[in-house]
N, C-alpha and C positions, 0 to 999 in steps of 0.2 A: 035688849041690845039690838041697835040694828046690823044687818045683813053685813053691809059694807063699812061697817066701824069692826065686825067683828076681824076680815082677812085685810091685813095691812102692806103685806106683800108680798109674791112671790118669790122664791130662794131659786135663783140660776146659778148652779154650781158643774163642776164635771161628773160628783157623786150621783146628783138629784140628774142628770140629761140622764145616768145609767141606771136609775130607778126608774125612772119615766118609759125608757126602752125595754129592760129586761121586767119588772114586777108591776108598770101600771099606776106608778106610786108619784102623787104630786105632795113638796115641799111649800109652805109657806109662813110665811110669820105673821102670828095672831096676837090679838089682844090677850095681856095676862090674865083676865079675868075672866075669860071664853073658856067654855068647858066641851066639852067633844060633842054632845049634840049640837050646840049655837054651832061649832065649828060644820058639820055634816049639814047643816039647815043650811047654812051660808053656801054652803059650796055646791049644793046641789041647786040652790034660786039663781046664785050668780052664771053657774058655768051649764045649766039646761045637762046636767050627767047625774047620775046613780052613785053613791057612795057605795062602799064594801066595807070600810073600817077607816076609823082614824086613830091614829096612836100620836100622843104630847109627850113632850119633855120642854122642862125648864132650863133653858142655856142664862150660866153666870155670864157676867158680862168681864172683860178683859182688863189686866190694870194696864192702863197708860201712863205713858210721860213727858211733859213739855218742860227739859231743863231740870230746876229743882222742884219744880210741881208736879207732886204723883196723884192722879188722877185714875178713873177707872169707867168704862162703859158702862152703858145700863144693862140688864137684866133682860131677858126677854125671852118669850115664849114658841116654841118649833112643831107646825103641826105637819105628819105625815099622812095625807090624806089615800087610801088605794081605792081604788073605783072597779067597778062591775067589770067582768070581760064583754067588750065591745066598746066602750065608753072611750073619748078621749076629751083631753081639753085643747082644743087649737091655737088658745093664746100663747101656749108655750110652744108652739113649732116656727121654727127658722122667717126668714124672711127671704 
């Protein structure tokens, strides 16, 4: 699998800015089929940092509705990546 097919994007939320601040911990959304090394390989080629751990879970996707048509999200998969003490990622700081 390559690198950049594996991390599909990162999660900006107000939880993931306070993981990022307090515990060092970057969210992103990966390919289902990526397993915690691909994901660690990935993140350490693309972002030049040190992994510490990555923990997965599997997010169901949500049912939606347009009218009479009940429809439902995809599926998809949550990696929480934590990195070394000293490490950061820059693409996640403000502008």
């Amino acid at each position: 699998m390559i690198q950049y097919d594996v991390i599909l994007r990162p999660l900006i939320t107000e939880k993931t800015n306070t993981q990022k601040e307090v515990s060092n911990q970057f969210s992103f959304e990966v390919d289902r089929r990526a397993n915690r090394i691909d994901i660690r390989m990935a993140v350490e080629n693309i972002f030049k940092v040190k992994v510490a751990g990555v923990r997965t879970m599997q997010v169901k996707g949500k049912p939606k509705r347009r009218g009479r048509v009940v429809g439902k999200q995809k599926d998809w998969k949550k990696a929480i990546v934590t990195l070394m003490p000293g490490e950061r990622i820059d693409f996640f700081e403000g502008a």
